[in-house]
N, C-alpha and C positions, 0 to 999 in steps of 0.2 A: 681611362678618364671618363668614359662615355658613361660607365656606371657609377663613377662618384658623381657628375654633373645630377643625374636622375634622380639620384639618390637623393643631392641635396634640394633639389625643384621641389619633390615631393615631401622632404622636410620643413618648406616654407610654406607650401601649399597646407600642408599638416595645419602647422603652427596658425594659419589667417585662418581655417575652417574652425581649430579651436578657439581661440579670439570670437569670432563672428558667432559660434553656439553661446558663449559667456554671455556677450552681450542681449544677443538675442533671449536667454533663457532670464535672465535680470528685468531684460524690457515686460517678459509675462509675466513676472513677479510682479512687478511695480504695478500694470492693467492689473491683475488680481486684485494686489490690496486695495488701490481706488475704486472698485467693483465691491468690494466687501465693505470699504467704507461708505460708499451711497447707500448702498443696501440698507444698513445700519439704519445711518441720517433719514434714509428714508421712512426706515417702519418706526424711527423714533418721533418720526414727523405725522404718520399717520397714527401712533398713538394717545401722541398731545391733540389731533384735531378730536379723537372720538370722546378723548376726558373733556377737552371745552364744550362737545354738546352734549356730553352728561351732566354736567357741572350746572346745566340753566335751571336747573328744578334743583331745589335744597329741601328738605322735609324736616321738621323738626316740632319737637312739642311746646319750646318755648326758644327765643332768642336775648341775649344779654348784652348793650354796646358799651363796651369800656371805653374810656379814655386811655392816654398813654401812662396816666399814673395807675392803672389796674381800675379807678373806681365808677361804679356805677352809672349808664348817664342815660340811657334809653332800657324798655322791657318790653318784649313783645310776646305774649301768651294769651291758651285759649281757656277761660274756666267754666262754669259750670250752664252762665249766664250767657257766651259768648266772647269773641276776641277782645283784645283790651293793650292799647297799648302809652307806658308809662314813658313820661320823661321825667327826668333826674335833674338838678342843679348839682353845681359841685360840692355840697355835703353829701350827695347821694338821697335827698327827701323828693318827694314824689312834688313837681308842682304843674304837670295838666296830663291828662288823661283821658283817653278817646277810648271809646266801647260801644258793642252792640252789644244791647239785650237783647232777652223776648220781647221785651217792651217796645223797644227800636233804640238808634245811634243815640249816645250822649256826648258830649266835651265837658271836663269840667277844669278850672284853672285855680290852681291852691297860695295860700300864701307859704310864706317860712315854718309858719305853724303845722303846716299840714289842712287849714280850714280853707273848707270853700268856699272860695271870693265870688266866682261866677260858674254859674251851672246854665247850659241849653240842651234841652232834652225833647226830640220828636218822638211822640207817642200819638198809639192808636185816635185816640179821643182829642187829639191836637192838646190839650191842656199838658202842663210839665211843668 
């Protein structure tokens, strides 16, 4: 009896060491994948910071603002003369327009036509 009793001690004992590794090897799973998931969040988190302070400088040779129906309402480009930038009414016709020449800044405000109603232009010689 002495060696069934032992026998069966150390089959229980068995049985809670295996138990107790299960758990235990489950619980380093789980710290793993929380550990792999910060990680992640993390370098996905230091990647959106490095794109938002790239993102503060835009370079372009001209810019377009649409409305939500696609059509034209602002322009903003550099020609030959200097920058210039257009607004649009909703046909898409040009009605005021800011620029620098060589000459210096202008504003000008158009009607429907396209004709300009008021023009102010600072130039060298103060006349415009």
């Amino acid at each position: 009896m002495m060696n069934e009793e032992r026998l069966d001690r150390l089959e229980r004992e068995l049985s809670r060491t295996t138990s107790f590794n299960r758990w235990l090897l489950a619980r380093v799973g789980i710290c793993l994948g929380i550990m792999v998931i910060a990680w992640a969040f993390g370098a996905a988190a230091t990647t959106a910071q490095t794109a938002r302070t790239e993102s503060k400088i835009v370079r372009a040779k001209a810019f377009v603002l649409e409305d939500e129906k696609g059509r034209t309402r602002a322009g903003l480009t550099v020609s030959e003369d200097g920058p210039i930038l257009g607004l649009h009414d909703e046909s898409e016709k040009v009605r005021a327009l800011l620029c620098i020449t060589k000459v210096g800044p202008a504003l000008a405000l158009l009607d429907e036509n396209g004709k300009k109603r008021i023009e102010l232009n600072v130039s060298r010689t103060g006349r415009g």
